[in-house]
N, C-alpha and C positions, 0 to 999 in steps of 0.2 A: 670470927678471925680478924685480928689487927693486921691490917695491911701497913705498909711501911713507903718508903720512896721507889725503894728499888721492883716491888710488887707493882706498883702503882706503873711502873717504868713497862712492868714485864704487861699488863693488861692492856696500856694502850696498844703496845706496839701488837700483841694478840687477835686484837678488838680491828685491826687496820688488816693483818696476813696470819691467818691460823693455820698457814701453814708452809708460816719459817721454819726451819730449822734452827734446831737445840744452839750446836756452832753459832749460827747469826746471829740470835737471838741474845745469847752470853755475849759475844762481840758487842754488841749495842744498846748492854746496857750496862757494860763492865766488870762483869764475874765470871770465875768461871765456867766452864758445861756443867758439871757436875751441880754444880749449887743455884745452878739456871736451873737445871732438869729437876731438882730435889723442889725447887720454889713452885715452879709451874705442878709437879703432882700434887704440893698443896694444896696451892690453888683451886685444883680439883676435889681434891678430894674435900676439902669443905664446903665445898658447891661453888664456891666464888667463879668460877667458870664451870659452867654446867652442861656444856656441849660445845659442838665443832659443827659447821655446816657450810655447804655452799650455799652465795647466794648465786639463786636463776633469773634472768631475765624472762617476767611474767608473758609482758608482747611475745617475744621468739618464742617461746612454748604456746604460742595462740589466746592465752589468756588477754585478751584486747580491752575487757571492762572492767575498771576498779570501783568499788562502791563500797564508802561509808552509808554502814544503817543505824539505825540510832530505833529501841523496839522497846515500846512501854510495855508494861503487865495492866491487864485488866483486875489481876490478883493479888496480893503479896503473901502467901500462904509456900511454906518452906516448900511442901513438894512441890506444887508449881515450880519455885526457882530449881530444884533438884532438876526436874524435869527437863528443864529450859537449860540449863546447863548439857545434862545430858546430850542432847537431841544435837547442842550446838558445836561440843566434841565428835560427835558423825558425821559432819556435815562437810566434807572435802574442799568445798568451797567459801567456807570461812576461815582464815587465815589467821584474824584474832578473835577474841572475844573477851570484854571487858564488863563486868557489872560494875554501872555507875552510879552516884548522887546525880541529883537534880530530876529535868524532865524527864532523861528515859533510864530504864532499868538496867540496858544493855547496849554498848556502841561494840557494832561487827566491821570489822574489816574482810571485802569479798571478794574473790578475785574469778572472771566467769570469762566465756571465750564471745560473748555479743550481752546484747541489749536484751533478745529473744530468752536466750540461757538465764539471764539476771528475771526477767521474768518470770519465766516456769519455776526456779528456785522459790521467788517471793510469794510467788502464790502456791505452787502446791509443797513444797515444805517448807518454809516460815510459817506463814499462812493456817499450816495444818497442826501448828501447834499450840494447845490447847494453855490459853491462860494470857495468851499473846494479846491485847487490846490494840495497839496503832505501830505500824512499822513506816519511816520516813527513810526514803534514800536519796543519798546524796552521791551522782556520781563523780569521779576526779577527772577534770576535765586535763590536766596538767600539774606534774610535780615537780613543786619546787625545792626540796628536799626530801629525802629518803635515809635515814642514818638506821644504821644498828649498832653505832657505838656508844656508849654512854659515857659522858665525862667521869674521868676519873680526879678525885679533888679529895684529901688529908687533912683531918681536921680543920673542914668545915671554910678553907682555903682554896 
């Protein structure tokens, strides 16, 4: 889908409150409802926005330990990745999961309620997964950013 200015207009201000209202939204970025509402179900409907979420504040829900892992393969044989994939969409406590270039195969983002819990995790399910060679963690001592927004930029501008 070719985004345009006024798209561009409509995803920041989305990416900041998804949950303006149509009105506001038309108001700010100078169209009217109707062609505001017809943009945004584009939008959608070609994935360009692909869901609607809150975010929660991990601490207040008890989640107190952040931890970047970073998890080489002893293996590189498809099922194994199949596997490691698998296992790593079960896992509650993985929040992202990225297969990477370089040293390791897989950087996780984990979000766990102590030190104790990050442990029992690493060792008996990381740990228990077959193909897994070396898991390093890294925990966030303090963040200095957090975004979910992505720059929106038109031709490369």
């Amino acid at each position: 889908m070719k985004l345009d200015e006024i798209d561009q207009k409509i995803l920041e201000i989305l990416q900041l409150d998804g949950r303006i209202t149509n009105a506001k939204l038309a108001s700010l970025i100078g169209i009217s409802p109707p062609a505001t509402l017809e943009r945004v179900r584009n939008l959608e409907l070609s994935g360009v926005v692909s869901r609607y979420v809150a975010l929660v504040d991990r601490e207040k829900i008890g989640l107190g330990v952040m931890a970047i892992v970073a998890v080489s393969l002893s293996v590189h044989e498809l099922r194994s990745v199949d596997s490691i994939r698998e296992k790593m969409l079960s896992f509650d406590e993985v929040l992202e999961c990225h297969q990477t270039s370089g040293k390791s195969d897989f950087i996780l983002k984990v979000a766990l309620e102590s030190i104790d819990s990050y442990s029992h995790f690493a060792m008996y399910k990381l740990s228990s997964i077959p193909g897994i060679r070396t898991i390093k963690s890294h925990f966030v001592l303090s963040t200095i950013k957090n975004s979910t927004r992505f720059p929106i930029k038109l031709n490369g501008k």
